[in-house]
Wavefront OBJ file of the C-alpha trace (Angstrom):
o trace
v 142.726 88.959 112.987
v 145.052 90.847 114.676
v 147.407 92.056 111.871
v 143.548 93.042 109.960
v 143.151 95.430 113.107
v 146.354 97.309 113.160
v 145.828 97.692 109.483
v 142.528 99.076 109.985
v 143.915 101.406 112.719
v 146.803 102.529 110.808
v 144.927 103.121 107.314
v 141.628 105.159 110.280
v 144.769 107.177 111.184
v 146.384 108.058 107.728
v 142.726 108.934 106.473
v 142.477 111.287 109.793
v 145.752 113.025 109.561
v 144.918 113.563 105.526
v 141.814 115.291 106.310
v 142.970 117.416 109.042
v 145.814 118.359 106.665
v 143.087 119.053 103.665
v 141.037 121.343 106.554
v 143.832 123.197 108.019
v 144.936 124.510 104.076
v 141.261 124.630 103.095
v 141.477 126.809 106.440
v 144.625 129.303 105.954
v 143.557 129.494 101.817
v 139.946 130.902 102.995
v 142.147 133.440 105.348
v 144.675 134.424 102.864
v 142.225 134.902 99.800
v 138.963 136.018 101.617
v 138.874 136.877 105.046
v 142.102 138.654 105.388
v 140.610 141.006 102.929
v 137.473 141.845 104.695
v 139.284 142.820 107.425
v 141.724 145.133 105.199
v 138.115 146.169 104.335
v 137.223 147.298 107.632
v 140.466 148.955 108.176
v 140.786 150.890 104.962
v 141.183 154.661 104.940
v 139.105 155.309 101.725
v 136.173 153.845 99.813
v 138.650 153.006 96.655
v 140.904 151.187 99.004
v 137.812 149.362 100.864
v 136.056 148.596 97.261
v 139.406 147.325 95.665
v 140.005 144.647 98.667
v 136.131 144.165 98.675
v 136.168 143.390 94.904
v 139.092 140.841 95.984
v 137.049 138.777 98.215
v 133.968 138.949 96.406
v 135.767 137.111 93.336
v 137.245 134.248 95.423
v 134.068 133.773 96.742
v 132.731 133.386 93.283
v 135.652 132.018 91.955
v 134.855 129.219 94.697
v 131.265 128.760 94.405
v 131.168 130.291 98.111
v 128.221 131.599 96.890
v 125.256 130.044 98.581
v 124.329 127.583 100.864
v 125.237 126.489 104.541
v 128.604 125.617 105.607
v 127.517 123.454 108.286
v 126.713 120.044 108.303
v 124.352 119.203 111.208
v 123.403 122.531 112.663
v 121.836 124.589 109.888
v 122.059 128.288 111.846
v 121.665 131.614 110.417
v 124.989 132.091 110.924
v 126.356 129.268 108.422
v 124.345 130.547 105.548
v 127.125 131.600 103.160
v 124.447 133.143 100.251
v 123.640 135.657 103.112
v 127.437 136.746 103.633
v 128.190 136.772 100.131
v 125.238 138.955 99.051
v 126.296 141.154 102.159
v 129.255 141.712 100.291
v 128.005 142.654 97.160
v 125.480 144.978 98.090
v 128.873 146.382 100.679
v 130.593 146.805 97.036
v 127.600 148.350 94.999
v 127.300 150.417 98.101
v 131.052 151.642 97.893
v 130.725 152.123 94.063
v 127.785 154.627 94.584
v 129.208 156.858 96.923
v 129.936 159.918 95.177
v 133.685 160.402 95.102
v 133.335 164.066 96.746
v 131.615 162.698 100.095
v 133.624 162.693 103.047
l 1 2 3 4 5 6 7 8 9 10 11 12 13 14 15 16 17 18 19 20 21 22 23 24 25 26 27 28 29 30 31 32 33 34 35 36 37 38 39 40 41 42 43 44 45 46 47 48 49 50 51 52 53 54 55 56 57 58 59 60 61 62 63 64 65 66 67 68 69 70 71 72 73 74 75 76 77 78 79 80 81 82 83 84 85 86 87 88 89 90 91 92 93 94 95 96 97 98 99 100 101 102 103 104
């Protein structure tokens, strides 16, 4: 009975260190490919510059199905719905794409 519970600990802790390893580079992918671009989006200097690194986020969103739902699993707040943050940034892009190029 004994050896049964160590094995059972040991296999609980391989399973938990496995996930939090799948999380973390879920975690620094999502940065890398999505969020570090918004901010470069915030920060850029022009509209081409802002749409180009707006464009890039938009497509690993898409490319990801990050499209639509809610990222949470027991609290479903406004602020986990990913359709609403993904539609944000399309109608950011179209936005960016009809500014006439002559505007300051």
């Amino acid at each position: 009975m004994t050896k049964l519970l160590v094995f059972l600990a040991i296999v609980c802790t391989l399973l938990a260190i496995l996930h939090s390893v799948i999380r973390i580079s879920n975690t620094i992918e999502f940065q890398n490919n999505c969020s570090g671009y918004l901010s470069r989006v915030a920060n850029a200097n022009t509209i081409e510059m802002a749409a180009a690194e707006l464009k890039k986020a938009i497509d690993y969103a898409e490319k990801n199905n990050l499209t639509s739902g809610i990222v949470s699993i027991f609290f479903k707040n406004p602020k986990n719905d990913i359709g609403f943050c993904y539609n944000n940034m399309v109608s950011a892009y179209n936005e960016l794409l009809s500014v006439d190029e002559n505007a300051t």
